[in-house]
mmCIF file of the N, C-alpha and C atoms, coordinates in Angstrom:
data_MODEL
# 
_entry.id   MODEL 
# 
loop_
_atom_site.group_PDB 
_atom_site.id 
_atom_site.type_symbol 
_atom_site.label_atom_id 
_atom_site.label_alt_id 
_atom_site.label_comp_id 
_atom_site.label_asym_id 
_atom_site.label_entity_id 
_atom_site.label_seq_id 
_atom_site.pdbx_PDB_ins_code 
_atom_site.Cartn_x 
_atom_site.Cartn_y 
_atom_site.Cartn_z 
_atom_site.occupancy 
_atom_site.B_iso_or_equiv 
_atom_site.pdbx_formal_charge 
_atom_site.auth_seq_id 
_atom_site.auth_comp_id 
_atom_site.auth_asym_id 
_atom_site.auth_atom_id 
_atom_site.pdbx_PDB_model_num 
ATOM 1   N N  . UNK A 1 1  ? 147.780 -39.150 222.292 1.00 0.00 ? 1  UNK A N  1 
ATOM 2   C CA . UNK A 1 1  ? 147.313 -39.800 223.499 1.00 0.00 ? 1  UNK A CA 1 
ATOM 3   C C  . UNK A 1 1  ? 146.007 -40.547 223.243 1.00 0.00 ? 1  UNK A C  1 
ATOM 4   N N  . UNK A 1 2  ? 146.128 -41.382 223.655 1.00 0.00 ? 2  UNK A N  1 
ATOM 5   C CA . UNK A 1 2  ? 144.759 -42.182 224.252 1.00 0.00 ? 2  UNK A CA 1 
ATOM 6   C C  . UNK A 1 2  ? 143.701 -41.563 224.952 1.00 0.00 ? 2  UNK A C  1 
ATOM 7   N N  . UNK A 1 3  ? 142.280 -42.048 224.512 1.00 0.00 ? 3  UNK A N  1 
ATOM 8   C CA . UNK A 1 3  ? 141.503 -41.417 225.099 1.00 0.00 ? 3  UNK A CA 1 
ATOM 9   C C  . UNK A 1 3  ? 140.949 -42.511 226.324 1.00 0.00 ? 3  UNK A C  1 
ATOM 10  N N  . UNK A 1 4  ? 140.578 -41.615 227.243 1.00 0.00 ? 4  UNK A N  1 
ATOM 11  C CA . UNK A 1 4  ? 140.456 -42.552 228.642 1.00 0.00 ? 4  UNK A CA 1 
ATOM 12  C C  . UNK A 1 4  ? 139.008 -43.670 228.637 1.00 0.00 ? 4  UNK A C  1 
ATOM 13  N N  . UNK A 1 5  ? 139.062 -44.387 228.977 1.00 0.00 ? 5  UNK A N  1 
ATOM 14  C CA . UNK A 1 5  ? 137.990 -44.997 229.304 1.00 0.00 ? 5  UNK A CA 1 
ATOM 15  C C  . UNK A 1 5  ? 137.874 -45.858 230.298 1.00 0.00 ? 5  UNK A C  1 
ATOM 16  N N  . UNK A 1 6  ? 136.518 -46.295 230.571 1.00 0.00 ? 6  UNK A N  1 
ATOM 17  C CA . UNK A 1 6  ? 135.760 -47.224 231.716 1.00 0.00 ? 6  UNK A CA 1 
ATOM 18  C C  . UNK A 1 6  ? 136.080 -48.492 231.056 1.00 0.00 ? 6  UNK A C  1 
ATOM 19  N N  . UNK A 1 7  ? 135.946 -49.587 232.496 1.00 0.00 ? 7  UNK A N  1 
ATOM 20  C CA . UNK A 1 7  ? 135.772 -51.161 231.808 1.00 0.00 ? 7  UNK A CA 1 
ATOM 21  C C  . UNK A 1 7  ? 135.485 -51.673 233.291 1.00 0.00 ? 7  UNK A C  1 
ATOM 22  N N  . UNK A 1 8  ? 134.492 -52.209 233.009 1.00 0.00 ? 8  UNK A N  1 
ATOM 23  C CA . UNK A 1 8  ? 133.898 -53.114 234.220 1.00 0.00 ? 8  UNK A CA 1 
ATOM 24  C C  . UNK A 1 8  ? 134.498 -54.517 234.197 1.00 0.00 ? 8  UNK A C  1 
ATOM 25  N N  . UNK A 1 9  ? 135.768 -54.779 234.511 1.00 0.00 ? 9  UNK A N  1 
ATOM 26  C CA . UNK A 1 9  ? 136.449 -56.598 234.519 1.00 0.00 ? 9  UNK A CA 1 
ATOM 27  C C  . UNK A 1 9  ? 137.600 -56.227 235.314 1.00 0.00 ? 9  UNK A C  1 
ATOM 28  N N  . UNK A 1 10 ? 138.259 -57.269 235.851 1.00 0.00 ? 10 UNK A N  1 
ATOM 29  C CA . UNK A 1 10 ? 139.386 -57.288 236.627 1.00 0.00 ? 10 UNK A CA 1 
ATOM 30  C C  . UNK A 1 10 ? 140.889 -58.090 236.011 1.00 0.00 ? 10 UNK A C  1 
ATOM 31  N N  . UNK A 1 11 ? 141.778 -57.569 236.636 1.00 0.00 ? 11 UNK A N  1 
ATOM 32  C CA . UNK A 1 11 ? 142.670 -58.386 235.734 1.00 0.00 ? 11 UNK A CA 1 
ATOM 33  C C  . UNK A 1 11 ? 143.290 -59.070 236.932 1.00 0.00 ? 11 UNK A C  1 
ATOM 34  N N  . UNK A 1 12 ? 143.340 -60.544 236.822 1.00 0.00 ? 12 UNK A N  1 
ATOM 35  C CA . UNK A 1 12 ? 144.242 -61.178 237.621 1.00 0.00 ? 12 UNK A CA 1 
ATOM 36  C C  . UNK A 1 12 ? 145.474 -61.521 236.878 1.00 0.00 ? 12 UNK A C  1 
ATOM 37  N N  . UNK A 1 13 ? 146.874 -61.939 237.620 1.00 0.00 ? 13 UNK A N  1 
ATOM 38  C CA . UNK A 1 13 ? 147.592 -62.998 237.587 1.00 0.00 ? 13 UNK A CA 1 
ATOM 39  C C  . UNK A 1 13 ? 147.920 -64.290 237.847 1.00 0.00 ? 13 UNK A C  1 
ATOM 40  N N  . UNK A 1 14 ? 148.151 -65.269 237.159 1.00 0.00 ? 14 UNK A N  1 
ATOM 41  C CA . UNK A 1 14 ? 148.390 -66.380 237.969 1.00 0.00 ? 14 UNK A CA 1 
ATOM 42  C C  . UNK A 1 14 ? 149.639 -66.925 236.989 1.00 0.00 ? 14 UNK A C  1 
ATOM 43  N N  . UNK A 1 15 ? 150.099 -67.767 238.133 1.00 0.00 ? 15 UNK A N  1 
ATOM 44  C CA . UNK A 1 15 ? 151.296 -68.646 237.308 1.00 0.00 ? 15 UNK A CA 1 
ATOM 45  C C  . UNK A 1 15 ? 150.713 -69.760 237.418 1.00 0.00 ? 15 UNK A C  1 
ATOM 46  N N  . UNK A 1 16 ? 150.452 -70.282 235.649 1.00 0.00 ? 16 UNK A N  1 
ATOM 47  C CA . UNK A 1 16 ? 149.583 -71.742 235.205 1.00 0.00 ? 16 UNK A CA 1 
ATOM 48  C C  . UNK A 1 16 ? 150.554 -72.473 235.056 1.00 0.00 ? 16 UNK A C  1 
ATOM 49  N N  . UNK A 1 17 ? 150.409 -74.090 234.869 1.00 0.00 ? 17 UNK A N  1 
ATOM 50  C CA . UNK A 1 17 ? 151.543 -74.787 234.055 1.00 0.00 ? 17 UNK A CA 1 
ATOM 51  C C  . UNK A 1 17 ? 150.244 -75.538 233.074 1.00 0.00 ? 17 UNK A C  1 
ATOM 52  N N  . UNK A 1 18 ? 150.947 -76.298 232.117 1.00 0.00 ? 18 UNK A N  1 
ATOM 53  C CA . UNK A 1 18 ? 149.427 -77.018 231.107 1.00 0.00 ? 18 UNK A CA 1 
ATOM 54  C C  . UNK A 1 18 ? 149.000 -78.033 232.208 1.00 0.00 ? 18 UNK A C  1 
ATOM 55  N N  . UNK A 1 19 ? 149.603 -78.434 232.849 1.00 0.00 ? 19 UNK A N  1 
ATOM 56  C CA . UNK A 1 19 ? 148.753 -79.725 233.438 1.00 0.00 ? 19 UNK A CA 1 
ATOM 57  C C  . UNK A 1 19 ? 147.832 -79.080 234.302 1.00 0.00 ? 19 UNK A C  1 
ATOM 58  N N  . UNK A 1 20 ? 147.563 -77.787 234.766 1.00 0.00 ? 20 UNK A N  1 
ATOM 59  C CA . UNK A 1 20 ? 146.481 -76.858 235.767 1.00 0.00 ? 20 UNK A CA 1 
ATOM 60  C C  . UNK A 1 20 ? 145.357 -76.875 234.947 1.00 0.00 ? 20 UNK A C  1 
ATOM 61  N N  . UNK A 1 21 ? 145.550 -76.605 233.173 1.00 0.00 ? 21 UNK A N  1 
ATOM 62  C CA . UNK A 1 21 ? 144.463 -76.062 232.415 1.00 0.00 ? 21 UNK A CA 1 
ATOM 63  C C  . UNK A 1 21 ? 143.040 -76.534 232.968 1.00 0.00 ? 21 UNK A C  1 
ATOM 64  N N  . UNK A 1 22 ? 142.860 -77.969 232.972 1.00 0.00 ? 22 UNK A N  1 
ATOM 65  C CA . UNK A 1 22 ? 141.702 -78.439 232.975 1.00 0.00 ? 22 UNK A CA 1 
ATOM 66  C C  . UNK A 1 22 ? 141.547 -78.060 234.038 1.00 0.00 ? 22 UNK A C  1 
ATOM 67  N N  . UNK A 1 23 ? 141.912 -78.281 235.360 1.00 0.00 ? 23 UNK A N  1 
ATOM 68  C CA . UNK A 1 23 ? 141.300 -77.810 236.575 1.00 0.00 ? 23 UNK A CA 1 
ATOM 69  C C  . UNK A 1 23 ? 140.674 -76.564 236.837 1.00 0.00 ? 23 UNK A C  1 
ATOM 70  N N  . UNK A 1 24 ? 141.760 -75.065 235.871 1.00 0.00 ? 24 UNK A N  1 
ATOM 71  C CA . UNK A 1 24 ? 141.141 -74.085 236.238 1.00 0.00 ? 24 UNK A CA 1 
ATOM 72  C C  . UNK A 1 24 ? 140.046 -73.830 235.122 1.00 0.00 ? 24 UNK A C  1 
ATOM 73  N N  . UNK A 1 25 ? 139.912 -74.639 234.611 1.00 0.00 ? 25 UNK A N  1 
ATOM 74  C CA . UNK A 1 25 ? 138.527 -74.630 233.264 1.00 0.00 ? 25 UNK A CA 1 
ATOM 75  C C  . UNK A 1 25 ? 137.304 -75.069 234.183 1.00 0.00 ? 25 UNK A C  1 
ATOM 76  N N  . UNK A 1 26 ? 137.569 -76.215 234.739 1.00 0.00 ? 26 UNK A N  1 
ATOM 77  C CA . UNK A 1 26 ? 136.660 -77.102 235.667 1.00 0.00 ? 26 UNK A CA 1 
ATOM 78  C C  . UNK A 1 26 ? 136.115 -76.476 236.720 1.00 0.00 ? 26 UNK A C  1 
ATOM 79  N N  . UNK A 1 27 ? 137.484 -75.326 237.193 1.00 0.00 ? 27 UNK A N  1 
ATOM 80  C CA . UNK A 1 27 ? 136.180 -74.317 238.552 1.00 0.00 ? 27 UNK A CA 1 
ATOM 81  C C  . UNK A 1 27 ? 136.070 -73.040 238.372 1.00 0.00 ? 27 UNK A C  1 
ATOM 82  N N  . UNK A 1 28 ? 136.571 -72.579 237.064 1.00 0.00 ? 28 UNK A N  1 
ATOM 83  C CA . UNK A 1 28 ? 135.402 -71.553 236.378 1.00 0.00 ? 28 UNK A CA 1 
ATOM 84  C C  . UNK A 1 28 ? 133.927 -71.634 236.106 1.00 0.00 ? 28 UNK A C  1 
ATOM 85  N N  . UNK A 1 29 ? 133.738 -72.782 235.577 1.00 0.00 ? 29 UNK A N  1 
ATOM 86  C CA . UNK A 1 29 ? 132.504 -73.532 235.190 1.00 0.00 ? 29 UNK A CA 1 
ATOM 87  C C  . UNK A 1 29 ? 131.911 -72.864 233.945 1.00 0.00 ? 29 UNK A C  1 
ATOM 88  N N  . UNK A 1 30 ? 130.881 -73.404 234.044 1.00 0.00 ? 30 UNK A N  1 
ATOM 89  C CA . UNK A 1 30 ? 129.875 -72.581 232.744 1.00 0.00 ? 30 UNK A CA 1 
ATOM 90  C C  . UNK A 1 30 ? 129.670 -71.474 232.086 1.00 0.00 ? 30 UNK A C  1 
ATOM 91  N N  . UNK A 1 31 ? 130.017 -71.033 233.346 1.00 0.00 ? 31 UNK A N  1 
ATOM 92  C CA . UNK A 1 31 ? 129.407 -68.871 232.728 1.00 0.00 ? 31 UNK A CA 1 
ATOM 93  C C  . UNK A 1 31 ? 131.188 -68.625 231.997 1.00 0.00 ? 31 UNK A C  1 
ATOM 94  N N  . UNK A 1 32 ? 131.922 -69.119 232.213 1.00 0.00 ? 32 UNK A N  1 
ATOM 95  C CA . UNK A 1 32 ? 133.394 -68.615 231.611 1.00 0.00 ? 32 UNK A CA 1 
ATOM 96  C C  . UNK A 1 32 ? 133.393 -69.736 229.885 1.00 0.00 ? 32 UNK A C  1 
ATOM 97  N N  . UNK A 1 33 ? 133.948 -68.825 229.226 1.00 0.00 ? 33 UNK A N  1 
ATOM 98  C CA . UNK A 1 33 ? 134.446 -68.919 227.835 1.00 0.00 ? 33 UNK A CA 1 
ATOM 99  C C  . UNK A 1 33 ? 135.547 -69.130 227.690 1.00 0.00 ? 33 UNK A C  1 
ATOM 100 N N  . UNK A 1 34 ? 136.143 -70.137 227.542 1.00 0.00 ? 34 UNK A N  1 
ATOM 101 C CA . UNK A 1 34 ? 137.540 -70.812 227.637 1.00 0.00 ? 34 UNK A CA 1 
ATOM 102 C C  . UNK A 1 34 ? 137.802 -71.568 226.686 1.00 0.00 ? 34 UNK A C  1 
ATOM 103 N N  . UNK A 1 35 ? 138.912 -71.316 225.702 1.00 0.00 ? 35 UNK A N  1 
ATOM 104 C CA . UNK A 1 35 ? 139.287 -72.064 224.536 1.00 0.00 ? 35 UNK A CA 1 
ATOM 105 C C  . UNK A 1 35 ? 140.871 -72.979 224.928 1.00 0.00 ? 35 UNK A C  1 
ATOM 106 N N  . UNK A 1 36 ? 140.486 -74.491 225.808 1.00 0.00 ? 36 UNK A N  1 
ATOM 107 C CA . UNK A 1 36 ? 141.710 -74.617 226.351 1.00 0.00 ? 36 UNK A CA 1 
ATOM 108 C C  . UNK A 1 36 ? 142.994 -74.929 225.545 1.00 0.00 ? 36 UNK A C  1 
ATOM 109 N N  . UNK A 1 37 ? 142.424 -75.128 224.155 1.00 0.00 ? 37 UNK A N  1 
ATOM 110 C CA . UNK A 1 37 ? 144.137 -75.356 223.227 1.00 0.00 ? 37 UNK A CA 1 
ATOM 111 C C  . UNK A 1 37 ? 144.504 -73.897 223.294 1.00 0.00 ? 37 UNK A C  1 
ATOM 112 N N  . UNK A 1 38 ? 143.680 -72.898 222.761 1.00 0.00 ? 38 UNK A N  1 
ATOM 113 C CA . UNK A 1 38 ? 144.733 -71.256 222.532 1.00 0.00 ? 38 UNK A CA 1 
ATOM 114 C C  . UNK A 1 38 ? 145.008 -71.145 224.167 1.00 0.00 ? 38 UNK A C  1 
ATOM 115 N N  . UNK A 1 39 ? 144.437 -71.673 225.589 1.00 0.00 ? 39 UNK A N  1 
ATOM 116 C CA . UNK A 1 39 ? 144.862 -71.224 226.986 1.00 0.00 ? 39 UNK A CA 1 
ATOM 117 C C  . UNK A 1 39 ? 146.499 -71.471 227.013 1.00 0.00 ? 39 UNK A C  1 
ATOM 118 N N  . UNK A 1 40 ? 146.475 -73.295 226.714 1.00 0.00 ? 40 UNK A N  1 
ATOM 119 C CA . UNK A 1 40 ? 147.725 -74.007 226.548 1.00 0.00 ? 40 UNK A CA 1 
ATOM 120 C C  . UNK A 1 40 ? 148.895 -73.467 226.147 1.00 0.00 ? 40 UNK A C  1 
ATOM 121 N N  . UNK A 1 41 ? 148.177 -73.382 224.756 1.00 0.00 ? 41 UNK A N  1 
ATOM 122 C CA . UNK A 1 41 ? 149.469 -72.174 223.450 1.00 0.00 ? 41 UNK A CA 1 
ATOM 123 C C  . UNK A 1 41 ? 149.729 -70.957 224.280 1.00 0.00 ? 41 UNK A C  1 
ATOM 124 N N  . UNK A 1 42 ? 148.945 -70.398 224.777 1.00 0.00 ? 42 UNK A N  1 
ATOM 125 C CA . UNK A 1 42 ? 149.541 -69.023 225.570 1.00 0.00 ? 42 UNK A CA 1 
ATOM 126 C C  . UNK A 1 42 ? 150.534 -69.890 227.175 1.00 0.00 ? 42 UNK A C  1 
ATOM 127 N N  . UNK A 1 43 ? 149.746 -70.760 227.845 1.00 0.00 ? 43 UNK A N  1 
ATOM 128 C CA . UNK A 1 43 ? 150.543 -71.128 229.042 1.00 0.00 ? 43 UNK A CA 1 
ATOM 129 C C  . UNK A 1 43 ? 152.078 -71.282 228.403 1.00 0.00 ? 43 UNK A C  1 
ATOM 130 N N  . UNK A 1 44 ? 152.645 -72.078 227.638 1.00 0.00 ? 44 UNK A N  1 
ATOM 131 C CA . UNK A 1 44 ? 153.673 -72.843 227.501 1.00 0.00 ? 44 UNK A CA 1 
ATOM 132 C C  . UNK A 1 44 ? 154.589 -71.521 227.360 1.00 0.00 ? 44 UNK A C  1 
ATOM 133 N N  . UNK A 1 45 ? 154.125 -70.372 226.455 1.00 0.00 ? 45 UNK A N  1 
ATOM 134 C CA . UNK A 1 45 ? 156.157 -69.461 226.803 1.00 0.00 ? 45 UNK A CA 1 
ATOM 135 C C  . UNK A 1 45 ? 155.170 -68.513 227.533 1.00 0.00 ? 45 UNK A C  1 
ATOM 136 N N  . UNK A 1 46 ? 154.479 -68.903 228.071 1.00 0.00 ? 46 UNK A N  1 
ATOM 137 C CA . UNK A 1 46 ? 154.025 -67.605 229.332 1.00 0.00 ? 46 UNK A CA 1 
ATOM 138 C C  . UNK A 1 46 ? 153.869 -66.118 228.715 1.00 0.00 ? 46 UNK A C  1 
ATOM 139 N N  . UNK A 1 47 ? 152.340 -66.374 227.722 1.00 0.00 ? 47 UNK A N  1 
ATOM 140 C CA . UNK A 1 47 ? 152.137 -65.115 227.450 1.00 0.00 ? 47 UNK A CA 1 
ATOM 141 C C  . UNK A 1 47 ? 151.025 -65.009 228.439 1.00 0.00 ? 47 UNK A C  1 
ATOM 142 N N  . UNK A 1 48 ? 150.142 -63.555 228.095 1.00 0.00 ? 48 UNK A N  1 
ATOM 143 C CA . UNK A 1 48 ? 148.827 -63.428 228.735 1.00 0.00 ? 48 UNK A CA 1 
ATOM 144 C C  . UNK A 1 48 ? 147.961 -63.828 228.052 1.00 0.00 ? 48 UNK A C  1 
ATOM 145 N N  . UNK A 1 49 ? 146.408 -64.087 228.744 1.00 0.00 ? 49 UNK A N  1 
ATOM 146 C CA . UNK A 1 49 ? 145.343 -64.817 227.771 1.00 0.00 ? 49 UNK A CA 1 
ATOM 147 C C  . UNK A 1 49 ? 144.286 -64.023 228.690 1.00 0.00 ? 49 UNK A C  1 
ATOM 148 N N  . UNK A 1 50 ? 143.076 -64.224 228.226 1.00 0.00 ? 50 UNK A N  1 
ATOM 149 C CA . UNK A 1 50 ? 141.959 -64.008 228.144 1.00 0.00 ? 50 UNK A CA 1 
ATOM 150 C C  . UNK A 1 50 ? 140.747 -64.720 228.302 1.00 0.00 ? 50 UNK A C  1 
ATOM 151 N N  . UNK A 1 51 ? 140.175 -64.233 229.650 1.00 0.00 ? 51 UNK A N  1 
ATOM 152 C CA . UNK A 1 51 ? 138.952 -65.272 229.755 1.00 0.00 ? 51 UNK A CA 1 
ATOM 153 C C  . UNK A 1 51 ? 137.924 -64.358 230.086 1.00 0.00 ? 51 UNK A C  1 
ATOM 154 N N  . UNK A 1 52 ? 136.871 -64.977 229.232 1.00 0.00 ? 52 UNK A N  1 
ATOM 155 C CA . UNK A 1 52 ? 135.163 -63.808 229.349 1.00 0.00 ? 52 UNK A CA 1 
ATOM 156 C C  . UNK A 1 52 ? 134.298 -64.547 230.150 1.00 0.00 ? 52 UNK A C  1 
ATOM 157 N N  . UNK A 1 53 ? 133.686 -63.916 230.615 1.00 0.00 ? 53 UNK A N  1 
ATOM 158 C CA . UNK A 1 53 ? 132.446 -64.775 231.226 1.00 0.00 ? 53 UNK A CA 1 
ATOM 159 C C  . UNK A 1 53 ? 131.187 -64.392 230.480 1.00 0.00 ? 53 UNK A C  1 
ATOM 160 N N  . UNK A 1 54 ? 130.402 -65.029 230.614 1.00 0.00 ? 54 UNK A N  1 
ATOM 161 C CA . UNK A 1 54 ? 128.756 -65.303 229.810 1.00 0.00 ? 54 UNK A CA 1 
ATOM 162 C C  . UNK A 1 54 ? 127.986 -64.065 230.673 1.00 0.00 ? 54 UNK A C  1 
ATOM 163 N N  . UNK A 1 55 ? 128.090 -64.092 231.770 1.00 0.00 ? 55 UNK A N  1 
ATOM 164 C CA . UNK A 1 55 ? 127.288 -63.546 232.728 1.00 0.00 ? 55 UNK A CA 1 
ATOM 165 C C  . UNK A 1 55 ? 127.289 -61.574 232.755 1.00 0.00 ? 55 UNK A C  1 
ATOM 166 N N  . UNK A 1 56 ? 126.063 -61.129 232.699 1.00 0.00 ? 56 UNK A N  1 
ATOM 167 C CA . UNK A 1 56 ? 126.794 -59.620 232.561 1.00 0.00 ? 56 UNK A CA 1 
ATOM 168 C C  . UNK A 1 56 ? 126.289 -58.643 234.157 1.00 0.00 ? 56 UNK A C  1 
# 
């Protein structure tokens, strides 16, 4: 077994298509870390991805 732990982040869902990328890059803004070619590569067969923010 796994040992349990804490994590302070949330997990959303959304259904992206590539032509959304830039927009939802654009109103994340600054404090988010977004690599939009690996976003893309994950949008297109609909895996999950990962976005950090700067801010703690």
């Amino acid at each position: 077994m796994g040992k349990p732990r804490a994590t302070n982040d949330i997990d959303v869902l959304i259904e992206l298509t590539e032509a959304q990328v830039p927009a939802l890059i654009e109103a994340l803004g600054p404090d988010f870390e977004v690599d939009a070619e690996s976003l893309v590569d994950a949008v297109r067969p609909r895996r999950s991805w990962n976005i950090s923010t700067f801010r703690s």
